[in-house]
C-alpha positions as CSV (number, residue, x, y, z in Angstrom):
1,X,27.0,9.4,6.9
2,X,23.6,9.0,6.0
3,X,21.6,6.3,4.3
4,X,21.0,8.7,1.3
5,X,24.9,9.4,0.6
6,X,25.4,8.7,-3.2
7,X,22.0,8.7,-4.3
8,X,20.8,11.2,-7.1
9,X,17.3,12.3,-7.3
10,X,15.5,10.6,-10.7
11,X,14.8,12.8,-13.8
12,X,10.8,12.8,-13.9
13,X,10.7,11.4,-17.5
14,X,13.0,8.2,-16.4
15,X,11.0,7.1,-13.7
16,X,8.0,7.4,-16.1
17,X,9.2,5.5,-18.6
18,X,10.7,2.9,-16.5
19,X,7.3,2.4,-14.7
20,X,5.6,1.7,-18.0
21,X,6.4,-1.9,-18.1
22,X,6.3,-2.6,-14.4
23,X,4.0,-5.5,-13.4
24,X,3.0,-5.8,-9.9
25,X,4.1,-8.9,-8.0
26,X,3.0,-10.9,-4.7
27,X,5.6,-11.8,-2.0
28,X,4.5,-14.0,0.9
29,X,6.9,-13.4,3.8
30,X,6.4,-15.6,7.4
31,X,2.3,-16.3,6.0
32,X,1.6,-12.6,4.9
33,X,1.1,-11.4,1.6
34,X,2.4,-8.4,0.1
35,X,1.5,-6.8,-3.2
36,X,3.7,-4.5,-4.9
37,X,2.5,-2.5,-7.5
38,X,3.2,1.0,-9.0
39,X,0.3,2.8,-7.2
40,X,2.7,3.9,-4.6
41,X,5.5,4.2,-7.4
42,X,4.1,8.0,-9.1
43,X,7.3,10.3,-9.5
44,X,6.2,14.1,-7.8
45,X,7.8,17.0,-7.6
46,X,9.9,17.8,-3.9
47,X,7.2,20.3,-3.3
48,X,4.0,17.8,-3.6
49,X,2.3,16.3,-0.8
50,X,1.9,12.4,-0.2
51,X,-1.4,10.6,-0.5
């Protein structure tokens, strides 16, 4: 089974509009920091490429 079983692919416009009111947060985890935020977060189609 893989990790993936059970999980549908977001409709574009949902992942938009849940992103819109996302605030970035800082976790510190064994004395390093990490920042999420929603740079890494943009919806693309199947057929773009990662930046």
């Amino acid at each position: 089974m893989s990790a993936t079983h059970g999980i549908k692919k977001a409709k574009p416009h949902e992942v938009v509009n849940e992103l819109k009111t996302f605030q970035s947060r800082k976790y510190i985890f064994g004395g390093q920091s990490f920042l999420i935020d929603k740079r890494g977060m943009k919806h693309r189609r199947a057929n773009d490429k990662a930046t």
